[in-house]
Every structure is written in C-alpha cells, then in structure tokens.
N, C-alpha and C positions, 0 to 999 in steps of 0.2 A: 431879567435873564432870558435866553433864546431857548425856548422848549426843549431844541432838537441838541442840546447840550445837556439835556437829564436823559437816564435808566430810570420808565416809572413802574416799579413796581406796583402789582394790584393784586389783592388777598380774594380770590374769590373762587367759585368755582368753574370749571374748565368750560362745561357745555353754555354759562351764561356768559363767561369771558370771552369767548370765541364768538356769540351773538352779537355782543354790544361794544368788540375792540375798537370798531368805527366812529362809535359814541364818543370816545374817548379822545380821537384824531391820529388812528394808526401813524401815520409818518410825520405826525408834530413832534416824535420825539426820538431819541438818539436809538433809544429799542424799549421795549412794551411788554411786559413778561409775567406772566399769574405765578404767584405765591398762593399756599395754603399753608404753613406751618412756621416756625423760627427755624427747622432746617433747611426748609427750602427756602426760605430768605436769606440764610447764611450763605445756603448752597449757592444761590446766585451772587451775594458780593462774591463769591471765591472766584464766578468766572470774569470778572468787572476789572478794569484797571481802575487803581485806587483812586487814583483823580478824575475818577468822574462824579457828576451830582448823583445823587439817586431821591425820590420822591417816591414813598408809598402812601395810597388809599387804598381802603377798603370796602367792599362791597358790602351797602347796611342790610339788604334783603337776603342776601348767601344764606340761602337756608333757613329760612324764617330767623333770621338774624341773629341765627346761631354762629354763626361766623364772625361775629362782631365777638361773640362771646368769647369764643376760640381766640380772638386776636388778642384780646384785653388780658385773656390766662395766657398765653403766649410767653411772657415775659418782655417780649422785642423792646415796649416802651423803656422797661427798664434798665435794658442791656445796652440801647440806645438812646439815650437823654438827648440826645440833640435831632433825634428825629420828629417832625411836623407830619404827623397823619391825620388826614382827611376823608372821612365816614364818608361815601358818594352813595347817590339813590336817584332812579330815573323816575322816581313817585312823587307826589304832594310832601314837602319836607314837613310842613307842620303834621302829615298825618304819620309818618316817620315818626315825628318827640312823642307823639301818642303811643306806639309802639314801643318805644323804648323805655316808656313810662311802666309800661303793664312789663315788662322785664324785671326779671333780676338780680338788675344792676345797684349796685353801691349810689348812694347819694353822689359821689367825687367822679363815679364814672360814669353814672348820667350827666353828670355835668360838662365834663370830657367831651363827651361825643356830641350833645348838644352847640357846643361851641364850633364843632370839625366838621359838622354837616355839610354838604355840596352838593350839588346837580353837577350829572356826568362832564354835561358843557362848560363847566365852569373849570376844570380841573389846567387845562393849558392858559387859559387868562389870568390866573389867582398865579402863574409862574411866572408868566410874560408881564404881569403887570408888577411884579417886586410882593406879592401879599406873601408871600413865604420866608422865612430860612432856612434854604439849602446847601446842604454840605456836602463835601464830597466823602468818599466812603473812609479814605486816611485818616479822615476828621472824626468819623463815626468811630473806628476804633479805637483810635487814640484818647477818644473821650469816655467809650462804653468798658467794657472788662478790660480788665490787664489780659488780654491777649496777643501772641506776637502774630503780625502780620502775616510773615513768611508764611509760620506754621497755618495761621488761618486757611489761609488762599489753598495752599498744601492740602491740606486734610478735607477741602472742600471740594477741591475739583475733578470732576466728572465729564465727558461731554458724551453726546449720540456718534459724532461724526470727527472723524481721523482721516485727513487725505495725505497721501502719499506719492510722491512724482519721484520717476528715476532719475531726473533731471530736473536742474533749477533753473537752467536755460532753455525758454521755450516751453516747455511743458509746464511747468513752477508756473511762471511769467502768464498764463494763461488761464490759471488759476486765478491768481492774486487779486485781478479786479473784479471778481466775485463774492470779497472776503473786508470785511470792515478791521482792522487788527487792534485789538484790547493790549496784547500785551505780549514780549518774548518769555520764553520759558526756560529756566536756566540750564545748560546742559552746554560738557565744554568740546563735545563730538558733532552733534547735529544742530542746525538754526530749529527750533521749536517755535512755532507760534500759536496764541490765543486768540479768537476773533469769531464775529459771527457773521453769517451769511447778509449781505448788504438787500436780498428781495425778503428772507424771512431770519429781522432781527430776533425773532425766540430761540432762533437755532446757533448754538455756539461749536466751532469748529475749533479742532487744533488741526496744523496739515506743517507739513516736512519734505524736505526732498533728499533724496540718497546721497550719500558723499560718491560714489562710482554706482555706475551701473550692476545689475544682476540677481540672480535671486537671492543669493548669501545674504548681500546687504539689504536687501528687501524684505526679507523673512527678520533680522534683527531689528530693524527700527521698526517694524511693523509688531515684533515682540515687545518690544520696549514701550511702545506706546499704546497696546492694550494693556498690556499690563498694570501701567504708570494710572492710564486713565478711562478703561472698564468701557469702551466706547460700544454701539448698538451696530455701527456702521466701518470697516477700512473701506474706503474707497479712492482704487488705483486709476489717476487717468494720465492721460499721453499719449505715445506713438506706439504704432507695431509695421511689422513686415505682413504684405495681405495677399491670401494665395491670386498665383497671376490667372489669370481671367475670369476669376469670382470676385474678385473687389477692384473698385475705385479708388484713386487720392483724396483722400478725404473720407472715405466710409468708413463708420463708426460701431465696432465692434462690443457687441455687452456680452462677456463671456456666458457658454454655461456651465463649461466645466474647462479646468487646465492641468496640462500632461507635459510630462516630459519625456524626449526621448533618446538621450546619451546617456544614461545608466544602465550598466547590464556586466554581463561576463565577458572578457576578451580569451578566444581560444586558438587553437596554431589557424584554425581555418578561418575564423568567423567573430564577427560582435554580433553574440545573443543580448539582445536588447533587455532590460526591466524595464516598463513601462508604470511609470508614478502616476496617479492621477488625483484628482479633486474637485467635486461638485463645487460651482458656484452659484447653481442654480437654486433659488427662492419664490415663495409669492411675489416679491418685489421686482423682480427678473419678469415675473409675468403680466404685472400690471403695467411694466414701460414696454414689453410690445404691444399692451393695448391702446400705448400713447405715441406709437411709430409716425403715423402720417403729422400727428401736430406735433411732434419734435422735427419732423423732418421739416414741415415749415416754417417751426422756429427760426432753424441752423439758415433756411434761405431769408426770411423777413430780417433777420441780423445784420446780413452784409446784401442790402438791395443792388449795389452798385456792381456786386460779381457776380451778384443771383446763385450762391451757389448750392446745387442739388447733390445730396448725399444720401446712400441709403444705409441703413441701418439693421444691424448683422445679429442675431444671436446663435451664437455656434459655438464650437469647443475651440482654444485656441493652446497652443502650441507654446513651452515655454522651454527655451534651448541657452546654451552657454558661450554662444558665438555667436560674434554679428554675419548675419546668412546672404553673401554676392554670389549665387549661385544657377545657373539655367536648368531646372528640373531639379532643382532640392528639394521644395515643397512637393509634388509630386511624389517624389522616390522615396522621401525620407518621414513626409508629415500624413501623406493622405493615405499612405501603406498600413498606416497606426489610425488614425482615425479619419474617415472619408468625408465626414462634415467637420474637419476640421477649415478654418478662414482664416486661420492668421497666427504670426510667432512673432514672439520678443522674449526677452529675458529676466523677466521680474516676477510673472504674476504669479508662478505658482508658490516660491516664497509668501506671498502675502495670503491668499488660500492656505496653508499648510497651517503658517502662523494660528487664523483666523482658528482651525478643525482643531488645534490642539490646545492653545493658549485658554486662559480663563473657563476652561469646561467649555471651549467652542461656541460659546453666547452672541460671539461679534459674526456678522453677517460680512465677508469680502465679497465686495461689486466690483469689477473691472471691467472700466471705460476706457478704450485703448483707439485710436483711429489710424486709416491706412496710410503711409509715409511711401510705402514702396510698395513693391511686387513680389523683393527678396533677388532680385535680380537685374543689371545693370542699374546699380542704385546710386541716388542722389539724396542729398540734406533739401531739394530744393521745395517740396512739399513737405517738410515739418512743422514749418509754424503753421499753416493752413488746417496740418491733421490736427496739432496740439490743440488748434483753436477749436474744430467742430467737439475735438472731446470734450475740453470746459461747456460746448454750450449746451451738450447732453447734460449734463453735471448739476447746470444752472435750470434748465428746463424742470429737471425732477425734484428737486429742491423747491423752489418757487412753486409748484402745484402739487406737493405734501405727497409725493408718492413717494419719498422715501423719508 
C-alpha cells in the first residue's frame, strides 16, 4: 500500500511530536496528526472521510512511557479490534523491553507491546511493504461498537478554521487549490465542505461560499457555521472596492476594523447616519504585519512570469449595501466616517458581527479582501488577479503557523 493513501495517527506528546514529525516522513503520508486520548482519536475519525486507511503508533517514551499506559487504559484497542498499533522509540529497542519490563504492565500487555515495537524509520516501510492490516475507518466502525456513523462524525466534529467567500466564482475558485477535500457536508441551502489545508495537513478546514452576495447572507452562514462547528478562526477572503489613490489592483487588505455607513435616521432635511462598527483587530492581525515584506514576496515568487508587486494594507474597511460606480464616493461618503479607512464591499461586517456575538465571541473573524477596483469607472477585469493575491495571503499564514 502507498503511504500517502494512509491518515497516521500518532499518540504522543505535542512539543516531541512536533521535534521528531520529520522522523516519521512528514509528506510520506496523506496527513500526520498527534492524538493524546480515545477522544481525540475519535475526534479526528469525525473530521476523516470514512474511506480513508488510518494507522496509529504510539510514542513508547511520551512521558516516561506513561503514555503507553494511557493508551493501553484508553480503551481504543478494544473499541477498535481491527486496529494494528505500533509502540515506536527513537532509542535502543532492546533497551525499551527492559523498560517495559520494570513497568506495570499485565503479562498479555507486555507481550502486546513487545511484539509492536518499531523505530521511527520503519513506520512508512512496514506500510509500503504490505507488514500491516489496514483498514479504512468504515471498516473500524463497522467492526468496533454499534455506533452509527452519521451520528459519530456529527458529534465529533470541530474544526480551527471556517472560510467563507461571497462568491464561488473566482473568489471560491481561488481557494480551493489550497484545500485537500475529506468530504461534503450535508445541508440542503449552502455546498459545505470538509478538507484540510494541502501545506499544513494538521489543519482541517470547512469553507463555503454565499448563495448572493451581502452582509445578510454573510452574517447567516457565517452564523450557522460557528455555531454548527465552534471554529477558533471565519476567515473572509476575495475582492473589494479600494479607495482611489491609496490602493493598487491587486492590493491586499487585512482589515482592522469594519463599519458601515447607510444606517441612520431619514429626516425632511437630511440622512443622519448611525454608524455600526467592529474590531477585527487581534494579536494575529499583528503578527502578519510582522510578516508584510515575506508575504509580499511570496504573492511576487508565485507568479514569476508577471512579477507581480502588491502591497499590503491594514486599515479599517467600509462595508456598504450597494455595489459602489461612483467618482468621489469613497471620499464624500467613507473617508468623512473614517479617514484611514482603504476599502469597501459588502460582507465583512456580517461576518465580524456574527463572530462578536455568536458562541460568547470565541471565534476570531480575519478579513482578507483584495483591490478589484477603485469604486469608480469599474471593471471585472482585475478580479481574478485580486481573488488570487487574497488566497495567497491565506496560504502564506497558514503554511508558517501564524494563524
């Protein structure tokens, strides 16, 4: 069997699993993911499509091989009969059975582990070369408790990250080959999907795009999918309108905060404005302007052949209910309300509002938006260009753990 067609899980602890992923052959396999418990082993079949293999070892040193102990009380084995676990140790294995001798363990479970022993390097050969039976996780349940699947996966799943585009044209499109897909989610309104990030398989996404554009519908799926799945991250990206001669085609907005400003009182004389607003600003907001010049020459080393140079905005941005073809709107209408405001569209503060009020406010909204126009004598003809540099912000922060 081909390695990179198994999920292996690995029972250990985070600060050694993170030292020694490499040991193990980070991209020999489909995704690479630490367990510490039988929930968090559940919890990860719940984000897996059922027909994948899964293989777990365990880490025999995790804590002076207290963690072997933990796995053995676990239950897993027995909830799992058809699972093959394998004890790994990057030490002298004979000096390992010594170890597990002065343990204790049961006669039947020193003998267990004696047999499952491993060096880290042997873990993708003993796959590759047929020493196993692997099954896929259908097979695991179907054989372990009478539990229904549906409900399994259901009650299981969780993720960090929720992306959300106002659009599945272009902006969606822009996403997608950033994103490995596990599996649809059922729902008979919006296309739902499960998947994890294709630079860092630990990280499982669900992401969505709006049936119409707007905040209404932005702020409801954006509801519905914290809700659903308790995520740490929404993160909106796509296009916006960017005030005219502070932004480029293609400049890549990270808001810090978003407002709107057609809400208010209409009277015989005048519209008294109410002005809505909401922080999107975070430590996270602040660690990717620390990472501005190597994002920026990310988004240029991407496409060598346009070279293209973008700069990278964090301001307050503008969220309105109309698409804006106008010479001196942004002026008259956005910079009157806020003077460092860079930019307007029509979603984000739906997904902001969502974020401040849904689940006690837990979820963090990031909005990645890039420049399409000026807001005036506009064209579609820079949209795929802005969609693209927002994914590659997206993908930059992702891939180097800053969010």
């Amino acid at each position: 069997m081909d390695s990179k067609d198994v999920v292996l899980l690995v029972w250990d602890e985070e600060e050694h699993f993170l030292n020694n992923i490499n040991n193990l052959g980070k991209d020999s396999f489909k995704k690479i993911t630490r367990i510490d418990s039988r929930e968090s082993f559940e919890h990860e079949l719940g984000l897996l499509n059922n027909n994948f293999y899964i293989h777990l070892v365990v880490h025999i040193f995790y804590s002076d091989i207290r963690g072997i102990q933990q796995f053995i009380s676990s239950g897993i084995r027995e909830k799992y009969p058809l699972l093959e676990t394998k004890f790994i140790s990057d030490g002298t294995l004979q000096v390992v059975k010594s170890d597990v001798v002065n343990k204790e363990f049961s006669e039947q479970e020193e003998q267990y582990i004696n047999m499952n022993l491993q060096k880290y390097h042997k873990v993708r050969s003993s796959i590759e070369n047929g020493e196993l039976n692997l099954y896929t996780i259908h097979e695991h349940l179907e054989n372990g408790s009478q539990v229904s699947e549906d409900n399994f996966q259901e009650d299981n799943l969780q993720v960090d990250y929720i992306i959300i585009t106002a659009l599945e044209q272009d902006e969606m499109e822009k996403v997608l080959p950033l994103i490995e897909k596990i599996k649809k989610i059922p729902n008979d309104k919006h296309l739902i999907e499960l998947g994890f990030f294709k630079s860092k398989p630990e990280k499982s996404v669900i992401y969505a795009s709006q049936l119409t554009t707007g905040m209404i519908d932005a702020s409801i799926l954006a509801t519905e999918l914290i809700v659903r799945f308790d995520p740490k991250f929404v993160i909106m990206t796509g296009v916006m309108g960017g005030k005219p001669d502070d932004t480029n085609l293609g400049d890549v907005v990270i808001s810090t905060k978003v407002f709107t400003i057609d809400k208010g009182k209409v009277t015989d004389d005048e519209f008294r404005k109410e002005i809505e607003a909401t922080s999107t600003t975070s430590s996270f907001t602040t660690e990717i302007t620390r990472h501005r010049r190597e994002i920026i020459a990310f988004i240029s080393d991407s496409d060598p052949i346009h070279n293209i140079r973008v700069q990278l905005h964090f301001e307050p941005i503008a969220c309105v209910r109309s698409v804006i073809d106008n010479e001196g709107f942004f002026v008259e209408n956005i910079s009157t309300v806020d003077r460092k405001a860079i930019g307007l569209e029509m979603e984000s503060y739906g997904i902001a509002r969502a974020c401040e009020i849904v689940n006690g406010g837990r979820t963090i909204p990031m909005i990645i938006k890039s420049v399409m126009d000026n807001t005036q004598d506009k064209t579609d003809g820079a949209k795929q260009t802005a969609a693209w540099t927002s994914a590659k912000v997206l993908e930059y922060i992702i891939a180097n753990d800053i969010i």
